[in-house]
N, C-alpha and C positions, 0 to 999 in steps of 0.2 A: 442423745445419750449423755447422763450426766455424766461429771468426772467422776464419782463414785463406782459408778458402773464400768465407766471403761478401768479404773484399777481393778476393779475384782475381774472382770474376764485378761487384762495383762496375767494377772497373779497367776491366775487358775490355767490361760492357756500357755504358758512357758512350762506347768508342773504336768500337764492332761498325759502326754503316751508314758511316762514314766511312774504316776499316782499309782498305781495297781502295786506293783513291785515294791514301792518305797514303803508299803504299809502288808507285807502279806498275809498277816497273821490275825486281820483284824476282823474276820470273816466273821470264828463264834462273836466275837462284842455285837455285833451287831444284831447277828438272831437274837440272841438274849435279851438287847434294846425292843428290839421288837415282838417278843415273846411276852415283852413286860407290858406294853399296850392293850395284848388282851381283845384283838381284833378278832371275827367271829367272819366265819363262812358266810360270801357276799359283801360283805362292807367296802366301804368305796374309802379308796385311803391314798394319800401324794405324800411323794417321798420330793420337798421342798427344800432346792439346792442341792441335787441328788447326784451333781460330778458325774463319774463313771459308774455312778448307777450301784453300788455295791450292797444296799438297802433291798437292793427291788428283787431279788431272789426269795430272801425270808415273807418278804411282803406278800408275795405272789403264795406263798406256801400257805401263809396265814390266814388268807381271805379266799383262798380256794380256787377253783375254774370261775367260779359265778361271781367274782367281785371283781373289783376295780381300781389297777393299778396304774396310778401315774407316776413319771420323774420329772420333775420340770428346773430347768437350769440356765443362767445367763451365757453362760461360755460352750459355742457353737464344738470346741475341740475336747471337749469333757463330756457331752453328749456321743461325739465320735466315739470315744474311748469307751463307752460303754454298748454302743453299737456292735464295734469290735471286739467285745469282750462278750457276747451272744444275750448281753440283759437286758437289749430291748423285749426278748421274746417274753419276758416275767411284767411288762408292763409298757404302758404308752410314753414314749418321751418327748415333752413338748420343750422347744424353745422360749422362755418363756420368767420374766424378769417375777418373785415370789412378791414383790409389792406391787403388783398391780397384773393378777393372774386370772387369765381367760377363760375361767369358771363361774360355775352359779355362785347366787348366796343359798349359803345353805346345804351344797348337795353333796359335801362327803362325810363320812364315820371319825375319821382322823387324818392328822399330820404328822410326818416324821420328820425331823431336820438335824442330821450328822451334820455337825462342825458350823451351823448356819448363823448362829447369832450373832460372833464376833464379826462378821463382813455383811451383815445388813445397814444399809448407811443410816437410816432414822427406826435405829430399833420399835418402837412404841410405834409409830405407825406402822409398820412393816408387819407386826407382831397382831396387830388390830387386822390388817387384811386377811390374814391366815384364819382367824378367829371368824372372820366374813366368808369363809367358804363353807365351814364348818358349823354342822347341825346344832343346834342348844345340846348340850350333855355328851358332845363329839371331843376328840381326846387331842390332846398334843404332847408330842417328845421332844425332847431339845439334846442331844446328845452325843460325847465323844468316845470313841475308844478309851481314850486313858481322860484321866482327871487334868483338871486346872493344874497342882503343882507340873505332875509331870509333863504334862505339855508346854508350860512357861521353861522347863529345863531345860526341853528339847528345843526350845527355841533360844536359848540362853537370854533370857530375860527371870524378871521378878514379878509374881501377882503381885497387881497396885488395889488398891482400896475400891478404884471405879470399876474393875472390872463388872463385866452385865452378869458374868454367870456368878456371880457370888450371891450365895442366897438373897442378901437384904440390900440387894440391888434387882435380882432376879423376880423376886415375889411381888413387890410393888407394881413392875414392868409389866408384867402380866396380868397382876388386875388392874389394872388400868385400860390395859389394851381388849377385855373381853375373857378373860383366863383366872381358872381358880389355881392354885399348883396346889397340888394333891401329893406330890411325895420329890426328893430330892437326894442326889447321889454325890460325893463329888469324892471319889475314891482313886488310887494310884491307876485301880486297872478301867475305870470308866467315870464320868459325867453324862445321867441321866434325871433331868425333870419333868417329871408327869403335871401333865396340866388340863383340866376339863373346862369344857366351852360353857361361858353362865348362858342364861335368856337375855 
């Protein structure tokens, strides 16, 4: 396991039984995230870096009984947490690192990825595998509850110029990697980037 990997599973499994709580209200953002996708009864769709799983209820709603819901996540203690929180029942949860995922090419509808970009270690490749799961003209969301400033606040830091989720950092990243971006948010109360899969 690279160093990369072992920081993001430290990070995530010191915050996992506590995550739920520290964020309670973030439930609508997320249907909404996912309401914006526009997934259709049956669609095969993974919720990529999916933590405590909090994606995979609206997902489950969206794509009905007859589709296909995954959450796939490096930190064995944030899969727990959504175990214990009853969201395995809205979807399959794999073990399961998002750059190098133990799927077809080809065989889902879309992607979801709350909070994912900033702790992927080689963005553009990372970003390129996800696009390798996913069907030509299959969807991708990139998205936070709250926006860029206010999440820099809560962390008491300052958005720097590199940041990945800044549009004219964001849109190159993504076609480059297999990705059209089709629409972009970066609002107090959300960060949402819509992005469709080229051929």
């Amino acid at each position: 396991m690279s160093d990369d990997h072992t920081h993001v599973q430290e990070f995530f499994s010191a915050r996992a039984a506590d995550w739920d709580s520290r964020f309670p209200d973030d439930g609508p953002a997320y249907a909404a995230a996912v309401a914006e996708l526009g997934l259709r009864e049956g669609d095969r769709v993974l919720d990529a870096g999916c933590g405590t799983g909090r994606a995979l209820p609206p997902l489950r709603a969206a794509v009905g009984p007859s589709g296909v819901v995954l959450g796939a996540d490096l930190t064995p203690a944030m899969l727990h947490e959504a175990v214990r929180a009853g969201r395995d029942r809205d979807g399959r949860l794999l073990l399961a690192d998002v750059a190098a995922l133990p799927l077809r090419s080809r065989s889902l509808d879309a992607v979801f990825g709350a909070g994912l970009i900033s702790h992927l270690p080689r963005p553009a490749e990372n970003v390129r595998e996800l696009a390798r799961v996913v069907r030509p003209g299959g969807l991708l969301a990139l998205f936070h509850p709250i926006g860029r400033a206010a999440l820099a606040a809560r962390q008491g830091r300052q958005i720097t110029p590199e940041d990945l989720r800044a549009e004219p950092n964001l849109r190159p990243l993504l076609a480059g990697s297999g990705w059209r971006m089709t629409s972009y948010a970066d609002e107090d109360t959300r960060f949402l980037a819509l992005a469709v899969r080229e051929d």
